[in-house]
C-alpha positions as CSV (number, residue, x, y, z in Angstrom):
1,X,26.6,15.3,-11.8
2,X,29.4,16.9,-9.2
3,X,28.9,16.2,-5.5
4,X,27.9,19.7,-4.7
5,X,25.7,20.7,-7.4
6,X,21.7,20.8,-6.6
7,X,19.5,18.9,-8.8
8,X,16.7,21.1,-10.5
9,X,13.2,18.5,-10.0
10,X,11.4,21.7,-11.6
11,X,13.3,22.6,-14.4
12,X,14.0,18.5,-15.3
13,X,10.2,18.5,-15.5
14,X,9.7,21.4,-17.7
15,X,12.6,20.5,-20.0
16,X,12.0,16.4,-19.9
17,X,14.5,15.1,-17.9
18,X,16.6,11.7,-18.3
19,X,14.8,8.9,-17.3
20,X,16.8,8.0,-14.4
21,X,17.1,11.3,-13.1
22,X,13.7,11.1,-10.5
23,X,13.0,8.2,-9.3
24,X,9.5,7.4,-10.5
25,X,9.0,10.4,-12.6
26,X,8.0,7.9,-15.8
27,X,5.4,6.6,-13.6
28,X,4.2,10.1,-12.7
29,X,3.7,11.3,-16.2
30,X,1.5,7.9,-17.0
31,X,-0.7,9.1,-14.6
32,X,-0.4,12.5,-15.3
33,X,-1.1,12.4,-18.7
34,X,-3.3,9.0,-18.9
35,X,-6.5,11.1,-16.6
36,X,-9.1,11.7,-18.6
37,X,-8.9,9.1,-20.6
38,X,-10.5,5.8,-20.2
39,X,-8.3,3.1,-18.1
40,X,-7.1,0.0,-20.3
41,X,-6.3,-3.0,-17.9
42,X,-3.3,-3.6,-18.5
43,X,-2.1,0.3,-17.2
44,X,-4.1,-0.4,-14.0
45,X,-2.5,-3.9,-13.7
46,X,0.5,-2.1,-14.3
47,X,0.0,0.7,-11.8
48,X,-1.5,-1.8,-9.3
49,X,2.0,-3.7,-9.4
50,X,4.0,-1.0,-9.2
51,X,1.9,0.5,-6.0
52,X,2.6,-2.9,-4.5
53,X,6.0,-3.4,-5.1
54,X,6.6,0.1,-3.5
55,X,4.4,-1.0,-0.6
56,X,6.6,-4.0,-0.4
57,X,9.8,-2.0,0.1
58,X,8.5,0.1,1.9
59,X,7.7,-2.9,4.5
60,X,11.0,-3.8,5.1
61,X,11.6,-1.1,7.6
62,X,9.3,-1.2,10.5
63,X,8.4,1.6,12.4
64,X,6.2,1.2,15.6
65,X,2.3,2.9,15.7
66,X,0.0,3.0,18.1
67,X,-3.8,3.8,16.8
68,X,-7.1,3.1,19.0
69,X,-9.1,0.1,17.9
70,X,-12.0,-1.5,19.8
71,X,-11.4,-3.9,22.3
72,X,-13.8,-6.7,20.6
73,X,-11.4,-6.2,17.4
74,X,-8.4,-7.1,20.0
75,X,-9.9,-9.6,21.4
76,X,-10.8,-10.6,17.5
77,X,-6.9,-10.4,16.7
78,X,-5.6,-12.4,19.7
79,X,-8.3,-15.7,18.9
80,X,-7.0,-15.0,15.4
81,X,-3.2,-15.4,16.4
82,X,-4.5,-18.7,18.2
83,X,-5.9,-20.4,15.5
84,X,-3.2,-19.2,13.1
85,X,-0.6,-21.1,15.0
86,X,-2.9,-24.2,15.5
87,X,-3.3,-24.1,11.6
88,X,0.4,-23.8,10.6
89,X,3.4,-26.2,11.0
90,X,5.1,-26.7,14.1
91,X,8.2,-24.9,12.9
92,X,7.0,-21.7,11.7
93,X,4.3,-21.2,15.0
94,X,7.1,-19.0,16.5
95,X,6.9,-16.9,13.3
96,X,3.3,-16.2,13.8
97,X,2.8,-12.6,15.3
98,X,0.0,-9.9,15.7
99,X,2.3,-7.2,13.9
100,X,2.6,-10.2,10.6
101,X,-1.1,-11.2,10.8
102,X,-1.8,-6.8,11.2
103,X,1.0,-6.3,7.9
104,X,-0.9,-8.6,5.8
105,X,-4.6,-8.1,6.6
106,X,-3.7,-4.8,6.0
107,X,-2.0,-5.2,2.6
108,X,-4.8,-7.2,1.5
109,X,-7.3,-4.5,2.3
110,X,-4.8,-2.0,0.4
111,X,-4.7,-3.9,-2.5
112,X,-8.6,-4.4,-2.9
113,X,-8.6,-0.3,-2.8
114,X,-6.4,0.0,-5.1
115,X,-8.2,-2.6,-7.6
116,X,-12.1,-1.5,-6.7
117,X,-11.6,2.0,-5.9
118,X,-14.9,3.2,-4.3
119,X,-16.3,0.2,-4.3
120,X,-13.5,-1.5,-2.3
121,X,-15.4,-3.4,1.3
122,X,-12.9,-0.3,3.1
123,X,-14.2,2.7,1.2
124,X,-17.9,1.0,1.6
125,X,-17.7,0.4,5.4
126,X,-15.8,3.9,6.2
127,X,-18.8,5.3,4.4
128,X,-21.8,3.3,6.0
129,X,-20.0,4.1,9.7
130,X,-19.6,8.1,8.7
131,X,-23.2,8.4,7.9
132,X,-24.1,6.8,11.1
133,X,-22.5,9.4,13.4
């Protein structure tokens, strides 16, 4: 394809496109066309991989946030950072950070929503607290 020619996403849909033309367009038109049918485990194992391998590179870059959380949580995540670095080896203690221990227990809690679905602990919890207020 020239330098200066526009790619058509639409009409590569319509027409079938090569495979390497979009970048995940096969695993788009699994899931288009695998809804309403009954999930076998080895597509969900396979869609659960590929959702964290994408999360994975998408990890690499690092972009700075700032969200409201409640100060016992803070305090939670600091006593956690201290017994982290008590548990590990004395060489990787300076590796040991809130943003890594943050990345990870978040990633965990990503991965058991997109393995349980509705009944993942986060879907549970976010429901119990919304029906509270």
């Amino acid at each position: 394809m020239g330098k200066n020619k526009k790619k058509d996403i639409f009409d590569d849909l319509l027409k079938g496109a090569e495979e390497d033309s979009i970048p995940g367009i096969k695993d788009l038109t699994e899931l288009l066309y695998s809804r309403g049918q009954p999930s076998t485990e080895a597509s969900t194992k396979k869609i659960v991989r590929a959702s964290q391998q994408k999360r994975k590179e998408k990890t690499t870059a690092k972009k700075k946030v700032t969200y409201y959380i409640p100060e016992k949580i803070s305090v939670e995540l600091s006593e956690a950072k201290a017994k982290i670095k008590v548990m590990v080896p004395s060489e990787l203690k300076s590796r040991v950070s809130m943003s890594k221990i943050v990345e990870l227990a978040l990633n965990s809690i990503f991965n058991e929503l997109e393995t349980k679905g509705q009944k993942s602990s986060l879907v549970k919890n976010i429901l119990r607290k919304c029906q509270k207020n």
